[in-house]
VEXPADO-910612 format. One line per 4 residues: number of its first residue (from 1); for each residue x, y, z of C-alpha. Coordinates in nm, 3 decimals. Each point is the difference from the previous one (the first is absolute). Example, Ala and Ser with C-alpha at 12.3 -4.5 7.8 and 13.67 -1.06 7.14 Angstrom:
2
1	1.230/-0.450/0.780 ~ 0.137/0.344/-0.066
// end
This chain:
482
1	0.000/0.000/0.000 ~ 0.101/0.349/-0.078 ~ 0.145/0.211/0.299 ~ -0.218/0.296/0.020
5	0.267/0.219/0.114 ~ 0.212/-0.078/-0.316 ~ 0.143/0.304/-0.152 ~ -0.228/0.001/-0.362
9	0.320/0.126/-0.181 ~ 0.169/-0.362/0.037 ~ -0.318/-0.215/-0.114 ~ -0.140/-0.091/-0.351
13	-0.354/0.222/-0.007 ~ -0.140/-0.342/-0.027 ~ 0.151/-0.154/0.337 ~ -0.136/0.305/0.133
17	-0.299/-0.042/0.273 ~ -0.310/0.182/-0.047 ~ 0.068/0.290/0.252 ~ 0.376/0.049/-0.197
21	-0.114/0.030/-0.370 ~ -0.276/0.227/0.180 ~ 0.253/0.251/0.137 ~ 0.238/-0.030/-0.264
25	-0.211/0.070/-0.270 ~ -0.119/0.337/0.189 ~ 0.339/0.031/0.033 ~ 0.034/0.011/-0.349
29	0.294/-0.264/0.041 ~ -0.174/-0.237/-0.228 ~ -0.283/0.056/-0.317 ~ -0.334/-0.179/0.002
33	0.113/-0.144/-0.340 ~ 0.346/-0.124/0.157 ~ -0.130/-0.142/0.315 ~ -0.296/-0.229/-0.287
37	0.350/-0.073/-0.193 ~ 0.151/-0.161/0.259 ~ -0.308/-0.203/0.147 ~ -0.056/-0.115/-0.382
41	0.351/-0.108/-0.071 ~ 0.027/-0.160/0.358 ~ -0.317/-0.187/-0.134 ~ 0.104/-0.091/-0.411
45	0.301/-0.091/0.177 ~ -0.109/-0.338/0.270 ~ -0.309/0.025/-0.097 ~ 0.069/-0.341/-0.249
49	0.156/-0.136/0.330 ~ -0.190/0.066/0.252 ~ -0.378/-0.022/-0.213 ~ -0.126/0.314/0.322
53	-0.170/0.148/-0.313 ~ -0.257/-0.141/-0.231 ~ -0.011/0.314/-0.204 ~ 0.265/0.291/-0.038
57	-0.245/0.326/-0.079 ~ 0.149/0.289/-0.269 ~ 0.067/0.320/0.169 ~ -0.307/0.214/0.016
61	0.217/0.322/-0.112 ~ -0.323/0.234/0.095 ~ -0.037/-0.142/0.362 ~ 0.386/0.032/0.035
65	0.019/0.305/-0.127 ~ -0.371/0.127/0.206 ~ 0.219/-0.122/0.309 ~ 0.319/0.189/-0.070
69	-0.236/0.335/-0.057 ~ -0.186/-0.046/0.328 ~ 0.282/-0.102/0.191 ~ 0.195/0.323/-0.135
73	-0.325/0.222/0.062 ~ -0.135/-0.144/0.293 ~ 0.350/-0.092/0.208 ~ -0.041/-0.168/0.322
77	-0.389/0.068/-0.057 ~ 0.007/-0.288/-0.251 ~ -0.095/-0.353/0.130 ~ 0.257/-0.173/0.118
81	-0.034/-0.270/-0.250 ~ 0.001/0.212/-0.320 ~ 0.217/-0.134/-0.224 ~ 0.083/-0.349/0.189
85	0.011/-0.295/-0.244 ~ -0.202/-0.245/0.158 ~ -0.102/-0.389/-0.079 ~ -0.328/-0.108/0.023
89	-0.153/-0.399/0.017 ~ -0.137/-0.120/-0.270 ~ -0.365/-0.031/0.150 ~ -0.031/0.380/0.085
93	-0.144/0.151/-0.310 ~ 0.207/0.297/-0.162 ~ -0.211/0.106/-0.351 ~ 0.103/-0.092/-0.296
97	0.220/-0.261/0.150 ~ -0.030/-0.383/-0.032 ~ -0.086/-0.109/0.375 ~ -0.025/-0.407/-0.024
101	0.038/-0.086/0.368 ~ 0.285/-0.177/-0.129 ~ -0.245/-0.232/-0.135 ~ -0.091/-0.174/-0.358
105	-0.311/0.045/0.095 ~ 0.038/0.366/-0.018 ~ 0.287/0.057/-0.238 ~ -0.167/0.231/-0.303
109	-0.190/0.206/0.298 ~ 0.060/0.359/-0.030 ~ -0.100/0.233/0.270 ~ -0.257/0.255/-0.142
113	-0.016/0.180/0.363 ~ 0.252/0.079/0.258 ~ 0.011/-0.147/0.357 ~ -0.103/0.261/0.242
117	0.405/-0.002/0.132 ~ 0.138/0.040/-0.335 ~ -0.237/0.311/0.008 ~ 0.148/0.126/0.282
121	0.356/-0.029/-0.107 ~ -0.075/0.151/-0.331 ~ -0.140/0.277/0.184 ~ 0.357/0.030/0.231
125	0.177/0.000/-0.291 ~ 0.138/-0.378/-0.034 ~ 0.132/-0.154/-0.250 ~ -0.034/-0.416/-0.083
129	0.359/-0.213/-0.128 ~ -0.236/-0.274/-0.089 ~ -0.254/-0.284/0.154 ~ 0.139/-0.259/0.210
133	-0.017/-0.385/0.025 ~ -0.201/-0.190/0.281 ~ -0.166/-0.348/0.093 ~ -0.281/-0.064/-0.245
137	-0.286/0.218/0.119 ~ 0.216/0.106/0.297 ~ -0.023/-0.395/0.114 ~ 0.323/-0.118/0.143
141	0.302/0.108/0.219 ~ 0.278/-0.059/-0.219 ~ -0.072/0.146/-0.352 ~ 0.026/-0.366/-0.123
145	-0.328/0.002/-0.126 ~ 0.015/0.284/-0.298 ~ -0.135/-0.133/-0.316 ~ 0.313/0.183/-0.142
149	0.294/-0.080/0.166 ~ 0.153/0.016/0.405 ~ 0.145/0.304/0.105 ~ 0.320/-0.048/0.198
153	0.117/0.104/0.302 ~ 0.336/0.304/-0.059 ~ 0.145/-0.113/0.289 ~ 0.043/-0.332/-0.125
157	-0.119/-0.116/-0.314 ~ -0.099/-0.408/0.095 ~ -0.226/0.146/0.247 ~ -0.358/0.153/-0.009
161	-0.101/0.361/0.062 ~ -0.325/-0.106/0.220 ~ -0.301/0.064/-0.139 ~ -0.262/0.068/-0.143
165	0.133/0.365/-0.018 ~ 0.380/-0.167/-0.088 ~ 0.021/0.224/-0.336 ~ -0.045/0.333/0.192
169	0.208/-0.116/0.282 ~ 0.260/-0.137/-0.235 ~ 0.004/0.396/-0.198 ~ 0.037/0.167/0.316
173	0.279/-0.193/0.137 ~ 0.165/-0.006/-0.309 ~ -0.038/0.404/-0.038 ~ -0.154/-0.055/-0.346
177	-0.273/0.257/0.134 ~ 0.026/0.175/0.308 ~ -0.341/-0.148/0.181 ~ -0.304/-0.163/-0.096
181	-0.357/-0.105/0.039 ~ -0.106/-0.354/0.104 ~ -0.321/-0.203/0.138 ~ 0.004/-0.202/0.294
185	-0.243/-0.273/0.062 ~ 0.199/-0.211/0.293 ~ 0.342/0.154/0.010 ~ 0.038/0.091/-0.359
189	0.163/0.310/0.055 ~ 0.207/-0.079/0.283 ~ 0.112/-0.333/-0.091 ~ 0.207/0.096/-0.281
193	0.101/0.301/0.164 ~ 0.125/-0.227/0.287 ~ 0.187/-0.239/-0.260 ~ 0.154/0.312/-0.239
197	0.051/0.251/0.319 ~ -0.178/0.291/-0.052 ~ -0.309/0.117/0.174 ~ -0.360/-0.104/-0.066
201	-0.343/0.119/0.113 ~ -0.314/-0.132/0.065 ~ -0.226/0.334/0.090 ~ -0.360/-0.073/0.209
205	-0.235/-0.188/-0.231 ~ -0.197/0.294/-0.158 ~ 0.284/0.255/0.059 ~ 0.084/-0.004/-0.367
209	-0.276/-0.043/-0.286 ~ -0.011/-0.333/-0.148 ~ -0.162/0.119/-0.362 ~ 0.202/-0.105/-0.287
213	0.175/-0.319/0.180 ~ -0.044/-0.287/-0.147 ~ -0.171/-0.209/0.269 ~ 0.094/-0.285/0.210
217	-0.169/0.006/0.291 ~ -0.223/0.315/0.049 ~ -0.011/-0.028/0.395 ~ 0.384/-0.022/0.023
221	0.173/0.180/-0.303 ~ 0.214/0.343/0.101 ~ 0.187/0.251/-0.214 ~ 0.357/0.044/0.142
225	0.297/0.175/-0.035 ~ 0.377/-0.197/-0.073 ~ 0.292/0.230/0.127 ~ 0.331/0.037/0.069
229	-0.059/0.182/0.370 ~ -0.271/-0.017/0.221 ~ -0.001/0.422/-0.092 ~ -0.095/-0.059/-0.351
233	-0.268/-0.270/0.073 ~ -0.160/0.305/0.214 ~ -0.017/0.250/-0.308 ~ -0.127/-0.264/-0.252
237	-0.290/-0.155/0.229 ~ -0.091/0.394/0.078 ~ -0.018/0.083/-0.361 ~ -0.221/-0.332/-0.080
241	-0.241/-0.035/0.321 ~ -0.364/0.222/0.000 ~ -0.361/-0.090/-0.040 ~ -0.106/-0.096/-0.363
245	-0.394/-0.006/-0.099 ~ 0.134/-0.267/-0.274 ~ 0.107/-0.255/0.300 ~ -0.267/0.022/0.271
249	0.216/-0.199/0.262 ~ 0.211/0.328/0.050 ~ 0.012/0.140/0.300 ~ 0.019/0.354/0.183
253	0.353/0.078/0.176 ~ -0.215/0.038/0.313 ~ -0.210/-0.339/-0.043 ~ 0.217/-0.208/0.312
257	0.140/0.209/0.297 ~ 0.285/0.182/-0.047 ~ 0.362/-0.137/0.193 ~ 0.251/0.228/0.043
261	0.385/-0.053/-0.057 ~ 0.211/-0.092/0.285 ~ 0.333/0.144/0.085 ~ 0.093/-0.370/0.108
265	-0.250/-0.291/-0.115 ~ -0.151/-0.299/0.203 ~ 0.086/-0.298/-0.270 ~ -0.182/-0.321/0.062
269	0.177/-0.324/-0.072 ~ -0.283/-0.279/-0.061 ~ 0.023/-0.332/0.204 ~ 0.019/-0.213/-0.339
273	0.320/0.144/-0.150 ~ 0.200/-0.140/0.267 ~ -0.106/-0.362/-0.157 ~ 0.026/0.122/-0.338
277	0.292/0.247/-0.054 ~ 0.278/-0.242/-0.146 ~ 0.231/0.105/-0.286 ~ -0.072/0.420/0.091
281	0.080/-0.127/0.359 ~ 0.321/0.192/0.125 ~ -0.059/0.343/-0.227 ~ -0.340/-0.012/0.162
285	0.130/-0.019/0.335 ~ 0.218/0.252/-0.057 ~ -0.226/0.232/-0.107 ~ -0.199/-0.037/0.320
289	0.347/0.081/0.181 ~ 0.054/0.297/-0.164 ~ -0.358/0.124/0.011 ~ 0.068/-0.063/0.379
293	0.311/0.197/-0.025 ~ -0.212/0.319/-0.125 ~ -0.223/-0.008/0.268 ~ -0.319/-0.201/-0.170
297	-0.210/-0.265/0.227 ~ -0.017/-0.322/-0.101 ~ -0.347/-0.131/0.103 ~ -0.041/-0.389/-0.053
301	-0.384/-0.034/-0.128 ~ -0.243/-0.343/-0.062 ~ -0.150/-0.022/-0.302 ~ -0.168/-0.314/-0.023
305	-0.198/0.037/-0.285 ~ 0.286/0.032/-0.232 ~ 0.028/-0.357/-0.027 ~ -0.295/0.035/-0.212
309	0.095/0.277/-0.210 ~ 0.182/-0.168/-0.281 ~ -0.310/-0.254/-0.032 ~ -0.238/0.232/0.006
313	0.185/0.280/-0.266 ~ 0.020/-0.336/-0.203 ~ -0.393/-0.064/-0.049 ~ -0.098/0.379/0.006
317	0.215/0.065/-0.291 ~ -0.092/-0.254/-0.216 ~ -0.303/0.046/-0.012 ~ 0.019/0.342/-0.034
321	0.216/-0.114/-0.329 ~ -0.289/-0.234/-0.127 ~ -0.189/0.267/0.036 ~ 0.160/0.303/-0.145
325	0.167/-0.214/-0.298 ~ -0.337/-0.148/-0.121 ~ -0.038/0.276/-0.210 ~ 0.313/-0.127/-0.203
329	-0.164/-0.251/-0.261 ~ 0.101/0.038/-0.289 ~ -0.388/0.112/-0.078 ~ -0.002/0.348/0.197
333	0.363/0.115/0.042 ~ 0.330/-0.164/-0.047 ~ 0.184/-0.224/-0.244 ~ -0.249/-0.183/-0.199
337	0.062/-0.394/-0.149 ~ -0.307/-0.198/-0.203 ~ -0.031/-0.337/0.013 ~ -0.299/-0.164/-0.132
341	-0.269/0.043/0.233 ~ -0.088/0.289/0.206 ~ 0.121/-0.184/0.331 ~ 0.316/-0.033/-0.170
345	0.053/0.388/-0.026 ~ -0.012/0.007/0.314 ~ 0.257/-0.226/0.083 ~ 0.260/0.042/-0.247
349	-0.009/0.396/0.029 ~ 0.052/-0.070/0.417 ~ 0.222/-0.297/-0.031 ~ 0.236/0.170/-0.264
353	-0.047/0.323/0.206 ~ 0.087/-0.071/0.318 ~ 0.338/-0.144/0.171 ~ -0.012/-0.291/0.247
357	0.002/0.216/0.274 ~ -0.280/0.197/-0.130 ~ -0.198/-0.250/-0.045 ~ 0.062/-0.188/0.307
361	-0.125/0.280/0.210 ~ -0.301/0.038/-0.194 ~ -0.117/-0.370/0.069 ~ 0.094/0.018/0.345
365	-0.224/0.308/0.034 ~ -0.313/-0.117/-0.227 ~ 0.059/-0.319/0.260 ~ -0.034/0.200/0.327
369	-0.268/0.216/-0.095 ~ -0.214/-0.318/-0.142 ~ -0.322/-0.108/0.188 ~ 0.046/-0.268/0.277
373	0.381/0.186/0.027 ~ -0.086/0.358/0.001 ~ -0.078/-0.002/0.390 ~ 0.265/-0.267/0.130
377	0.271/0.233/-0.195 ~ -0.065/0.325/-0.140 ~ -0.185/0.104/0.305 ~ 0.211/-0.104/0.256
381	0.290/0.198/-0.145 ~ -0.211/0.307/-0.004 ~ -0.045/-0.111/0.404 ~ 0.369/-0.034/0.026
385	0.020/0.286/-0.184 ~ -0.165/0.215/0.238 ~ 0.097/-0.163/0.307 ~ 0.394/0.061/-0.084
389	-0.082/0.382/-0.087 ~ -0.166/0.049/0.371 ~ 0.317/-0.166/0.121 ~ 0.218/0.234/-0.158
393	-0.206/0.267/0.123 ~ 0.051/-0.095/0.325 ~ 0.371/-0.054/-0.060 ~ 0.044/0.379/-0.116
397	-0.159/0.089/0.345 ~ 0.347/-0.065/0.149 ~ 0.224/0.039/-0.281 ~ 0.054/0.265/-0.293
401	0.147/-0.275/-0.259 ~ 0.003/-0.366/-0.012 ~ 0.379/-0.113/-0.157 ~ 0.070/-0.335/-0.160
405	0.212/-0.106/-0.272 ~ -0.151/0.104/-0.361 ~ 0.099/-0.404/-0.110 ~ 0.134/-0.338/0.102
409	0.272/0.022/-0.222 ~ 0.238/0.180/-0.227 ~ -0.116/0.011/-0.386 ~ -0.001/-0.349/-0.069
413	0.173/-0.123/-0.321 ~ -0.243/-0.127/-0.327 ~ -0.231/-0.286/0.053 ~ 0.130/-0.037/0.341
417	-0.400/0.045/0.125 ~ -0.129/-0.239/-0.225 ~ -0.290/-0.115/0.216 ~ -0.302/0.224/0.008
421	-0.006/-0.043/0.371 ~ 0.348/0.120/0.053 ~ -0.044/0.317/-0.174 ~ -0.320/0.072/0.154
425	0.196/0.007/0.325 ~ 0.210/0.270/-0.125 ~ -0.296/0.254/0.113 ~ 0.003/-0.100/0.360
429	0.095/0.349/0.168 ~ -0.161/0.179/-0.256 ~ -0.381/-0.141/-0.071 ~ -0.103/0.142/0.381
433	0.017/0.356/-0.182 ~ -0.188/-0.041/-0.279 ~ -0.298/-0.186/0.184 ~ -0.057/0.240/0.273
437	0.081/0.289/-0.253 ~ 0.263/0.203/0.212 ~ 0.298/0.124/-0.115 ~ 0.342/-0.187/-0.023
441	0.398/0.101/-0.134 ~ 0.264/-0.223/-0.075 ~ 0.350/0.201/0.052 ~ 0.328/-0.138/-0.078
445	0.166/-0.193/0.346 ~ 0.371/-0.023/-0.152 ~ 0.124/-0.338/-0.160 ~ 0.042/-0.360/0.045
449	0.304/-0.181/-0.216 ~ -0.118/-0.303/-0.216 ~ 0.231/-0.131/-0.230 ~ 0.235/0.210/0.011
453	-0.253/0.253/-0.089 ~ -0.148/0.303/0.271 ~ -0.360/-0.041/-0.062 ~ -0.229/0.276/0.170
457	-0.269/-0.097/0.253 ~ -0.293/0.223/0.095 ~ -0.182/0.083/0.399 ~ -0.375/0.064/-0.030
461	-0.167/0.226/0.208 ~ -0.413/0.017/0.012 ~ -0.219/0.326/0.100 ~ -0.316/0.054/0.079
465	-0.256/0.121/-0.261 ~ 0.106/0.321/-0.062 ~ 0.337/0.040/0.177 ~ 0.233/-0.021/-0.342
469	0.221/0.286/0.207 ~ 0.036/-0.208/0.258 ~ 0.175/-0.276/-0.249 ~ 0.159/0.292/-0.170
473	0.203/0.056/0.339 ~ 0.029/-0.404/0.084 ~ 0.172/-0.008/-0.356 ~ 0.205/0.327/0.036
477	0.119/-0.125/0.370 ~ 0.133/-0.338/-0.140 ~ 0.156/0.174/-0.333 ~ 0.205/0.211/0.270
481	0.107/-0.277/0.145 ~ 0.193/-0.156/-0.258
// end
């Protein structure tokens, strides 16, 4: 990760973080133009290594030039993010663009509308390197499962980025943009951002507008930020969050009470990681040292319905898939096959369109949410569901973040997670967030050597609804730390 106090003089504009090319270009030590040169080259250049992009875009010489003006005109008035080459995931619509979810199903798609955060960063000036690669319909945590290709992980090449957001994670780390946009479902964000060490957030479900995502699985899918510091995660969720009349599961800044920042925070350490934490083991402890060190408590916390978490997240979403990828037949929307009877439209046009993965999920979920199985499963999850956000609730009574590992395990190399079940597994401190809908952060926790390789590892921290300032300072107090 980028030092934030490195002097911008000695780095490429591209290695830059967001906050540096943001000074430096209202220093006038770099041009909008040169600072989109250098993210594009970074890109043409490992770009047919690394596969982070599915599509390089053309410069858009009026929006770089429009930036250049306002930033000249306007001066430290201008949004901080005018002129930033970002990289977007390929299921958040840009218009114009191909946005196939990374998906045959969806390859010839072309967005005739813009996401409501693409909006928003049009409005602040942005600017877009390209559209990223992901898990099929954002459905894995590895980027295995793209229907055109893996993306690797720049750190080391026989190992994954995470997923499903590996392609954006993969651009930032590689400084082939300077941030990006991703969606997290169980972890999607923070995962990768875990494995490729850089910073990943998962606002409050309903923070951010969902219109213009692809969906996966309506009840669990956020807009986040990938960064390079905890600092420029801040600026790019604050430029995408607001209420949107096109997404009616937005919420007002005021909806849950308000918590207020700590000068020194009460982190609670849940009873299960102790039996879990293996391979992060001794960077983990150390962090807990050191946040000792700086005058933190450490409050040890029960969360027994966790052990249900990772079941539950693994019934709701599914069916939410089946659900929300039944409109993908071939007849209505997506890529089309004929066989020769209508029934055989049907399934060719799914069967060619979808991966394994894909359609895995989708007969899990049509399974779960058929009659005679609809109350023994889907139900109960919903029960879990609630019961485990009450319990966090309670939890946040005593603490102001709950800290765990973001992930078992450094990136893992190719087809090392071959099983369905071990994969799934991979979401196990990062599900709880997207079920009870509060906010979570992966931040970088230093490095582990594998190899002969120093692979980065990622510490999670959880909020309550609302409280993204409080992870803000959780992730600023551990990047001080190392």
């Amino acid at each position: 990760m980028t030092n934030p106090s490195t002097n911008t003089r000695d780095l490429r504009p591209n290695e830059m973080t967001l906050e540096e090319a943001s000074r430096a270009l209202r220093a006038r030590e770099i041009t909008v133009r040169e600072l989109w040169d250098a993210c594009a080259a970074a890109a043409q250049a490992r770009n047919p290594e690394l596969n982070a992009y599915l599509e390089l875009f053309a410069i858009d010489e009026r929006a770089v030039d429009a930036a250049q003006i306002r930033i000249d005109t306007e001066k430290e008035a201008a949004p901080l993010l005018c002129g930033i080459p970002l990289a977007i995931k390929d299921n958040i619509l840009i218009e114009g663009h191909i946005a196939s979810a990374a998906s045959k199903m969806l390859e010839k798609y072309r967005a005739t509308y813009d996401a409501a955060v693409i909006k928003k960063l049009k409005e602040a000036g942005a600017l877009f390197v390209g559209r990223t690669n992901m898990d099929e319909f954002a459905m894995g945590s590895s980027t295995e499962h793209s229907a055109f290709g893996t993306t690797k992980n720049p750190h080391d090449t026989s190992r994954v980025p995470g997923g499903s957001s590996g392609g954006s994670a993969t651009a930032v780390a590689a400084h082939l943009c300077i941030a990006a946009l991703g969606t997290d479902t169980g972890g999607s964000i923070r995962q990768p951002a875990a494995f490729t060490g850089i910073v990943g957030l998962k606002p409050t479900y309903g923070a951010v507008s969902r219109s213009g995502a692809i969906a996966m699985g309506s009840s669990l899918d956020q807009i986040g930020p990938l960064t390079k510091t905890v600092a420029d995660a801040r600026i790019l969720y604050e430029t995408i969050r607001g209420i949107d009349a096109m997404d009616s599961t937005t919420i007002p800044d005021n909806l849950y009470p308000q918590k207020t920042v700590p000068e020194k925070l009460r982190i609670g350490i849940p009873d299960f990681v102790k039996h879990l934490v293996n391979l992060p083991d001794q960077p983990f402890s150390t962090l807990i040292r050191r946040f000792v060190t700086d005058g933190h408590t450490l409050v040890d916390i029960p969360l027994r319905m966790n052990q249900h978490a990772l079941a539950a997240y693994y019934i709701v979403m599914p069916a939410e898939v089946s659900t929300n990828l039944a409109r993908l037949d071939g007849m209505r929307y997506g890529h089309a096959a004929r066989g020769e009877k209508p029934l055989d439209d049907y399934i060719l046009s799914r069967t060619e369109g979808f991966g394994p993965e894909t359609r895995r999920r989708i007969l899990l979920g049509t399974f779960v949410l058929s009659s005679g199985y609809i109350d023994a499963y889907y139900h109960k999850a919903q029960a879990v569901r609630s019961l485990l956000r009450a319990e966090y609730d309670k939890a946040f009574e005593k603490v102001d973040v709950i800290m765990t590992p973001t992930a078992l395990s450094v990136a893992f190399k190719f087809g090392e997670k071959g099983d369905p079940l071990s994969m799934y597994l991979e979401d196990i401190f990062t599900v709880t967030a997207n079920l009870t809908g509060m906010p979570a952060i992966s931040v970088p926790m230093g490095t582990v050597e594998r190899e002969g390789r120093k692979l980065p590892i990622g510490i999670h921290f959880t909020a309550p609804h609302q409280a993204e300032d409080v992870l803000f300072a959780a992730g600023s107090a551990t990047e001080a730390l190392y």
